[in-house]
ROLUM-452450 format. One record per residue (C-alpha): residue number from 1; residue in one letter; chain; x, y, z. Coordinates in steps of 0.05 Angstrom, whole numbers, plus 5000, padded with zeros to 4 digits. Layout:
<recs>
{num->NUM residuo->A cadena->A c1->X c2->Y c3->Z} $
...
</recs>
This chain:
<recs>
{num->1 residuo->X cadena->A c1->9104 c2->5877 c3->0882} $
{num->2 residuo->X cadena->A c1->9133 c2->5887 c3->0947} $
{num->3 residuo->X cadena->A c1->9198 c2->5921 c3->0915} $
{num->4 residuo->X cadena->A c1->9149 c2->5965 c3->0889} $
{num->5 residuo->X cadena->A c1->9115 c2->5989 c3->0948} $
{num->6 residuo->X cadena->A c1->9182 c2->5995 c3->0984} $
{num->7 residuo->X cadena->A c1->9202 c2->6044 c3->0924} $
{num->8 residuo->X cadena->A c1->9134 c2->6084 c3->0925} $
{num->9 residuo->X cadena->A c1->9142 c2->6084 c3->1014} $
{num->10 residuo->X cadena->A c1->9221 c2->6113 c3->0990} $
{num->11 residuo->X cadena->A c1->9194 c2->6161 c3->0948} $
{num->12 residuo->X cadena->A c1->9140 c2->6188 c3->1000} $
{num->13 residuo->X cadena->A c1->9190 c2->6197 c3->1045} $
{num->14 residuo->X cadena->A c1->9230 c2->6233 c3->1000} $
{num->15 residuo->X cadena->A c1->9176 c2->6280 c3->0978} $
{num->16 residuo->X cadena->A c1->9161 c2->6290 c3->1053} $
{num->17 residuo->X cadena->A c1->9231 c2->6312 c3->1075} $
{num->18 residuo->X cadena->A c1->9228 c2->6347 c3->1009} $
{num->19 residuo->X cadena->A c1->9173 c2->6387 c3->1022} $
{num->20 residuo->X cadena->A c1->9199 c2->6403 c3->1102} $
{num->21 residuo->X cadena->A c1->9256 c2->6434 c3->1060} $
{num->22 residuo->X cadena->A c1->9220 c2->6473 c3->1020} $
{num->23 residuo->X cadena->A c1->9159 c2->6493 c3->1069} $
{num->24 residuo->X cadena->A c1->9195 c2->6560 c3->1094} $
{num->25 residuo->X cadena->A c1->9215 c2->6582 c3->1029} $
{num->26 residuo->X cadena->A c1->9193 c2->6661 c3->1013} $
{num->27 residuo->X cadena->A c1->9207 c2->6720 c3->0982} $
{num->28 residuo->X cadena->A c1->9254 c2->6765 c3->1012} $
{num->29 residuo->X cadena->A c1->9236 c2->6821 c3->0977} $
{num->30 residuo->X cadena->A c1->9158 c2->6816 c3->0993} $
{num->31 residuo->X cadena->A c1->9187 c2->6795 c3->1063} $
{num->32 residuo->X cadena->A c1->9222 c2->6867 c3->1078} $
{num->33 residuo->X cadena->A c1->9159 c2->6896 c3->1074} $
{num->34 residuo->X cadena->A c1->9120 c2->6857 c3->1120} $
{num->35 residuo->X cadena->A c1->9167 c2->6862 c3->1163} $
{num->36 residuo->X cadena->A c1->9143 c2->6937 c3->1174} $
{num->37 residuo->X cadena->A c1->9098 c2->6912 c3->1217} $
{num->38 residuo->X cadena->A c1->9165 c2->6884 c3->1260} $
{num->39 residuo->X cadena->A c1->9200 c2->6952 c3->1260} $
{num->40 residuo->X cadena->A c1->9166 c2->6983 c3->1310} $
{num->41 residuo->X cadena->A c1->9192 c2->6933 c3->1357} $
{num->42 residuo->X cadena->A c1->9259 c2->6899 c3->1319} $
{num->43 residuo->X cadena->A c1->9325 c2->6936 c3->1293} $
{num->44 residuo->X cadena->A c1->9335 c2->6902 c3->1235} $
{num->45 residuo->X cadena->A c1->9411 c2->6943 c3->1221} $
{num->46 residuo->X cadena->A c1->9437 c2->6931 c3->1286} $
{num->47 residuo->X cadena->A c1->9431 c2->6871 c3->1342} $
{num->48 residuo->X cadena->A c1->9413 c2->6936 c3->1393} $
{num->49 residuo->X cadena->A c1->9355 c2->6927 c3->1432} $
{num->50 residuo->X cadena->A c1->9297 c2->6973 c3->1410} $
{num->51 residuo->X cadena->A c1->9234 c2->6940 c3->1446} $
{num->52 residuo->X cadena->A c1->9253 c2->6870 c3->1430} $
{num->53 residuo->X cadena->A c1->9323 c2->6850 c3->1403} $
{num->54 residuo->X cadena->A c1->9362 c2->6870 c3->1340} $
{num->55 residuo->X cadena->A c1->9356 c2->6823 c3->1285} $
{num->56 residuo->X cadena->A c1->9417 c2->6832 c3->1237} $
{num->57 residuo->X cadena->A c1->9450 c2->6766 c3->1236} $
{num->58 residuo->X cadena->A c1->9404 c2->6730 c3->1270} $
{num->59 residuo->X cadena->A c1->9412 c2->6660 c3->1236} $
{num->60 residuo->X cadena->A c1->9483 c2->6672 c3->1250} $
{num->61 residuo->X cadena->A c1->9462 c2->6655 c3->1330} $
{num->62 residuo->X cadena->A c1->9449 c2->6602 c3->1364} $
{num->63 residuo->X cadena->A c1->9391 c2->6612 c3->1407} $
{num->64 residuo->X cadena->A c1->9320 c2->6651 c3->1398} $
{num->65 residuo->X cadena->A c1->9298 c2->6698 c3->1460} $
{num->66 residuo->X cadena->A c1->9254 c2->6641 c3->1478} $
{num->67 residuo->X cadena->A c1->9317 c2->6596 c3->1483} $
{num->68 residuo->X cadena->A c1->9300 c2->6549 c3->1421} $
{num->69 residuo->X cadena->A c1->9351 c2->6539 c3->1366} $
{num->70 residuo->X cadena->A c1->9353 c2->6591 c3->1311} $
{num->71 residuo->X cadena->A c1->9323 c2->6555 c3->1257} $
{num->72 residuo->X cadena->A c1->9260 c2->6565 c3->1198} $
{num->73 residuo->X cadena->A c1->9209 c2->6534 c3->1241} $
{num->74 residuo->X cadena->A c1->9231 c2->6560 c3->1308} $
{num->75 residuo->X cadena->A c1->9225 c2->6638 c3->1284} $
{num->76 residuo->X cadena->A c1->9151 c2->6610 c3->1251} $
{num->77 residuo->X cadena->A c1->9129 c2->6590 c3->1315} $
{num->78 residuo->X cadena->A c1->9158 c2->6649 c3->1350} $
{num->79 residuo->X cadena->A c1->9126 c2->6705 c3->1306} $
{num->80 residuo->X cadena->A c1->9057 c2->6661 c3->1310} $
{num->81 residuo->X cadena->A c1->9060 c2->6643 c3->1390} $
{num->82 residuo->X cadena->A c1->9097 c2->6708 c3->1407} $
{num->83 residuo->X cadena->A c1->9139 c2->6703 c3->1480} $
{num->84 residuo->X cadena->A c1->9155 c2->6739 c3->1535} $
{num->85 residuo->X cadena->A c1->9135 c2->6807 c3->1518} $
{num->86 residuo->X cadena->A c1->9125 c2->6789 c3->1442} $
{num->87 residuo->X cadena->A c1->9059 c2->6785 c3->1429} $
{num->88 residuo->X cadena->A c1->9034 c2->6734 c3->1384} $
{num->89 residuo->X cadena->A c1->9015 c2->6748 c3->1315} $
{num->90 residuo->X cadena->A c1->8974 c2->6686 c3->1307} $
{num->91 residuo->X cadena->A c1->8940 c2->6690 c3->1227} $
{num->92 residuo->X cadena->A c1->8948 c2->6769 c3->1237} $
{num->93 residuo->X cadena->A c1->9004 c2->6756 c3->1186} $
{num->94 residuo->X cadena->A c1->8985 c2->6699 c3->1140} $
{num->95 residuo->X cadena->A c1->9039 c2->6625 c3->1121} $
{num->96 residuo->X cadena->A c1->9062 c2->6663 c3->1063} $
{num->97 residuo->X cadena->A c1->9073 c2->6727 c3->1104} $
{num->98 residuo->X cadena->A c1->9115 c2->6697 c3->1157} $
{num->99 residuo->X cadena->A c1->9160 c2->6652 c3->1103} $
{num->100 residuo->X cadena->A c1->9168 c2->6716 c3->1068} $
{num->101 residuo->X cadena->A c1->9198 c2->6748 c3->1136} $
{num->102 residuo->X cadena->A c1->9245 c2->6687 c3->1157} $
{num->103 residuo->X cadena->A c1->9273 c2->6698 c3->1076} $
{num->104 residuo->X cadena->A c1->9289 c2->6769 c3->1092} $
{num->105 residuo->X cadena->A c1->9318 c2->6758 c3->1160} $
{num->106 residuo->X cadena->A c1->9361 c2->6719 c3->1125} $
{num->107 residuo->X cadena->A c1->9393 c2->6765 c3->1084} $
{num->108 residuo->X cadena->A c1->9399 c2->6813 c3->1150} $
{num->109 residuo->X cadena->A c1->9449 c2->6857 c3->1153} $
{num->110 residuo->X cadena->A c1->9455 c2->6851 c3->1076} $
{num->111 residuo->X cadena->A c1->9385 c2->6878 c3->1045} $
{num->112 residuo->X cadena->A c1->9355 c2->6942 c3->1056} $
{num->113 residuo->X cadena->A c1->9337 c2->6958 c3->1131} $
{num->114 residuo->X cadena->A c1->9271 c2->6978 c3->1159} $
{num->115 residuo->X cadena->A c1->9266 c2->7047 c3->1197} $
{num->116 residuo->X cadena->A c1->9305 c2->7038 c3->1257} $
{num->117 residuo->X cadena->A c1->9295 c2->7073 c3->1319} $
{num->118 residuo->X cadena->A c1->9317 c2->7144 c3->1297} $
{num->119 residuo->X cadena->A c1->9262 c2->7136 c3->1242} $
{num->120 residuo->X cadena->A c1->9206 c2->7173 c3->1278} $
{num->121 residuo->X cadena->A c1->9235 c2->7231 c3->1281} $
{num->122 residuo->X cadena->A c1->9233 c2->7232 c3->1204} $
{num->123 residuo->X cadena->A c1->9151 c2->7221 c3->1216} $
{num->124 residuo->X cadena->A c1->9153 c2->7269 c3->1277} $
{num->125 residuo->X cadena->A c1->9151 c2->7335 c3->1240} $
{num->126 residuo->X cadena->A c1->9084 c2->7318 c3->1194} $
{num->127 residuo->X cadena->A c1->9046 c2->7277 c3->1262} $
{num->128 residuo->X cadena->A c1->9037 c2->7346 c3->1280} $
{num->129 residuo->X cadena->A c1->8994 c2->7361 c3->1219} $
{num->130 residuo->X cadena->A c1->8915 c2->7356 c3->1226} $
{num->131 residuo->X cadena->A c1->8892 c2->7286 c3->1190} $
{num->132 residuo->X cadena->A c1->8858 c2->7291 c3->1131} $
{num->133 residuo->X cadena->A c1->8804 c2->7240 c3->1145} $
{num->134 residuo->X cadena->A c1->8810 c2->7170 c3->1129} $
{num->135 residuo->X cadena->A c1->8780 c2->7112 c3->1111} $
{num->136 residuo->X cadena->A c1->8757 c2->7067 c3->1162} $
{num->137 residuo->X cadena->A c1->8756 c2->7017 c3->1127} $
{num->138 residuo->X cadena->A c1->8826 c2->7016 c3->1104} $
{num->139 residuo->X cadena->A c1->8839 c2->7032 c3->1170} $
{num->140 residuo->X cadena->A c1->8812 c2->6963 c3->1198} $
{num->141 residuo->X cadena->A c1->8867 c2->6929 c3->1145} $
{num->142 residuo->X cadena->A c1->8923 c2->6970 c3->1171} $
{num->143 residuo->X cadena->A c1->8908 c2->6964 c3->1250} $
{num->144 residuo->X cadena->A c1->8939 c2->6889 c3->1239} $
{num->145 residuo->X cadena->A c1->9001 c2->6922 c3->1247} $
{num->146 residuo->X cadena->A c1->8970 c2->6946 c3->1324} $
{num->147 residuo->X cadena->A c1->8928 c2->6877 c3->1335} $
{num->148 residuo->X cadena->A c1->8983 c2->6845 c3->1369} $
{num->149 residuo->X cadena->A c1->8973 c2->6901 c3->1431} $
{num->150 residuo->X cadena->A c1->8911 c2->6921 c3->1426} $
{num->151 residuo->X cadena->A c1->8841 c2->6903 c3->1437} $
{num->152 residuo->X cadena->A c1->8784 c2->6936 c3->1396} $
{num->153 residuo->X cadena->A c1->8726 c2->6903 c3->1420} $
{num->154 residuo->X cadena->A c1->8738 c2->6923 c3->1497} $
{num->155 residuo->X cadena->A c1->8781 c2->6966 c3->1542} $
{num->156 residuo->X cadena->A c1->8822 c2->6908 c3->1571} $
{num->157 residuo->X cadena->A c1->8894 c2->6906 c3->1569} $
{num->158 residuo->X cadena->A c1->8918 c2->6861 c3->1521} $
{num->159 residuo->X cadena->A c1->8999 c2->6882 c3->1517} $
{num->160 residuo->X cadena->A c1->8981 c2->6961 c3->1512} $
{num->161 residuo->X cadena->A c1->8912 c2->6988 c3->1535} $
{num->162 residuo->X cadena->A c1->8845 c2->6965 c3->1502} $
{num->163 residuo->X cadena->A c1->8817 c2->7021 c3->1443} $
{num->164 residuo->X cadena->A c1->8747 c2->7007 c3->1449} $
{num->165 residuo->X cadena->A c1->8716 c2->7070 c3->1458} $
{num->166 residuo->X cadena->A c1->8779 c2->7113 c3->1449} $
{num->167 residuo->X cadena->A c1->8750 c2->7178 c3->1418} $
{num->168 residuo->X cadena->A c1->8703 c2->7180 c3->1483} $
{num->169 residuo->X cadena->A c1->8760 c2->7186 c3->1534} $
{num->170 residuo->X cadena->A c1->8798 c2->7242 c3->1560} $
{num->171 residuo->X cadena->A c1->8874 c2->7230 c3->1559} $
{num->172 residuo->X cadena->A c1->8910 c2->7175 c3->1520} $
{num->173 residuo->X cadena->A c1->8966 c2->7148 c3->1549} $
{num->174 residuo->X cadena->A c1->9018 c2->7195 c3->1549} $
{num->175 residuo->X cadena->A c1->8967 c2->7247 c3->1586} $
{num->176 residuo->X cadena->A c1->8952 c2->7286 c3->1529} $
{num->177 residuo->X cadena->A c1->8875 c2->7296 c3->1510} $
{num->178 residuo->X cadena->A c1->8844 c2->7251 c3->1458} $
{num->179 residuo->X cadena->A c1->8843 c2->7279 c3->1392} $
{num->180 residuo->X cadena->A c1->8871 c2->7269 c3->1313} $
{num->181 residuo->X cadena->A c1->8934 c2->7300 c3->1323} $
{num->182 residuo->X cadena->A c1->8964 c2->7274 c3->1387} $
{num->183 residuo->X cadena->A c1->8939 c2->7194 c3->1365} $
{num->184 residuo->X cadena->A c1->8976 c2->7207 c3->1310} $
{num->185 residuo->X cadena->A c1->9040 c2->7231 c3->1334} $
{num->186 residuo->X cadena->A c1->9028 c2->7175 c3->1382} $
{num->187 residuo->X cadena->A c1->9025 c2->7123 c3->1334} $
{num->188 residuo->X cadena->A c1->9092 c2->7157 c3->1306} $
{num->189 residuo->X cadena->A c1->9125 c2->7172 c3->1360} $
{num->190 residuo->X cadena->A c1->9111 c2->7114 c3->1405} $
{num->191 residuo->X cadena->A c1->9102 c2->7138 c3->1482} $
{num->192 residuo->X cadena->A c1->9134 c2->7087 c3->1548} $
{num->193 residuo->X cadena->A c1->9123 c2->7018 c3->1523} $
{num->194 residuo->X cadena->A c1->9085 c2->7030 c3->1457} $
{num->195 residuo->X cadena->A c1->9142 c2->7037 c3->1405} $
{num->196 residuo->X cadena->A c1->9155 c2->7093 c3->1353} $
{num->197 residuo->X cadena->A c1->9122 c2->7073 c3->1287} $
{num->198 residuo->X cadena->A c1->9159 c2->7126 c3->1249} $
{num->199 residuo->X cadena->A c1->9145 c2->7121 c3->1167} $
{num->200 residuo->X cadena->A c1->9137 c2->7048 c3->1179} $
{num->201 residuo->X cadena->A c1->9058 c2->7065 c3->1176} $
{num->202 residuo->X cadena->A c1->9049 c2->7128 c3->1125} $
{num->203 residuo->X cadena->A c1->9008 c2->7182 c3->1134} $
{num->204 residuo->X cadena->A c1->8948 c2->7154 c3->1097} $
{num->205 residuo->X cadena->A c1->8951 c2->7092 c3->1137} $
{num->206 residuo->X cadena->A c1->8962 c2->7128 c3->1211} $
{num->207 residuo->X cadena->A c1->8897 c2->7173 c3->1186} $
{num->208 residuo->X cadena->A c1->8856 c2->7109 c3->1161} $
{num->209 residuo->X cadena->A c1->8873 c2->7074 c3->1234} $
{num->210 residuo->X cadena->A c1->8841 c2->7140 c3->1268} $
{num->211 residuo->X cadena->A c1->8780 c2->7136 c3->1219} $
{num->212 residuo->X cadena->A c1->8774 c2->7067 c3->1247} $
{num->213 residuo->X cadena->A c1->8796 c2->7081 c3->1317} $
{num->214 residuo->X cadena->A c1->8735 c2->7128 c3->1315} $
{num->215 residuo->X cadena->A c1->8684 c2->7082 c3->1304} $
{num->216 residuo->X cadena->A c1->8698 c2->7038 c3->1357} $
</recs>
């Protein structure tokens, strides 16, 4: 009796260590495109600095920008808790989202890269363009990608300025007046702090975020 109980505590453990193994598994593939919502701020070609570090080879280092030990859980943790000037993604980005990410910064410099900095000038030449009036509602959906720095429900600074209220003010940022076109080369071009989105949003999406933008 006892030998069995030792066997079933053995294979527990096993099955616990297994699953600790296992836990960060994802799909690289689904990975490299959630990781749009990274390339504003990450290279993911190069270890340059675009707002935050380069990420090509970055399980090949030894420490995170925090200073923790490049491992599975330690980039988790990061893209949840954010530091320094990361901001934290919290369930923005769901368990499967973020395993999906650590599998394709895995395969970094190998796999296809995200729009690095150069990409906005790609975007630049349609931001101009009038929108074509989105969806709001899709709009809410997409604005995860902006969560991380911006309020919606008030005009505080969070890590860029609070949106509440955005289509009432006068200038954005950048000193340009408030309309369609210039939040939408905004949103592509990035302006100071805020980076360039480029074709990492599309079109539809940057004119669903303004639909949205609008109504609050």
């Amino acid at each position: 009796m006892k030998k069995g109980i030792l066997t079933l505590a053995s294979l527990g453990l096993l099955l616990a260590a297994s699953l600790s193994l296992t836990a960060a598994d994802g799909d690289a593939k689904k990975g490299e495109t959630v990781f749009q919502n990274c390339a504003g701020c990450h290279n993911s070609d190069s270890d340059e600095t675009k707002v935050g570090p380069g990420l090509k080879n970055l399980f090949k280092r030894e420490k995170l920008v925090n200073g923790k030990p490049v491992t599975d859980e330690n980039v988790i943790a990061l893209i949840t808790s954010g530091s320094g000037a990361m901001p934290p993604f919290g369930d923005s980005l769901s368990a499967d989202d973020k395993n999906n990410v650590v599998a394709y910064l895995k395969t970094l410099p190998t796999a296809g890269s995200a729009p690095a900095a150069g990409a906005a000038t790609a975007g630049a030449a349609t931001a101009g363009a009038a929108t074509t009036g989105g969806d709001a509602k899709k709009g809410e959906a997409a604005f995860s990608s902006c969560a991380p720095c911006h309020n919606t429900d008030s005009t505080d600074v969070k890590v860029g300025p609070g949106l509440k209220g955005l289509f009432t003010r006068d200038k954005l940022v950048n000193g340009k007046p408030v309309n369609e076109t210039n939040v939408k080369a905004l949103i592509t071009e990035g302006s100071g702090a805020m980076p360039p989105f480029g074709d990492a949003i599309s079109s539809d999406d940057k004119d669903n975020i303004i639909a949205y933008l609008k109504t609050l």
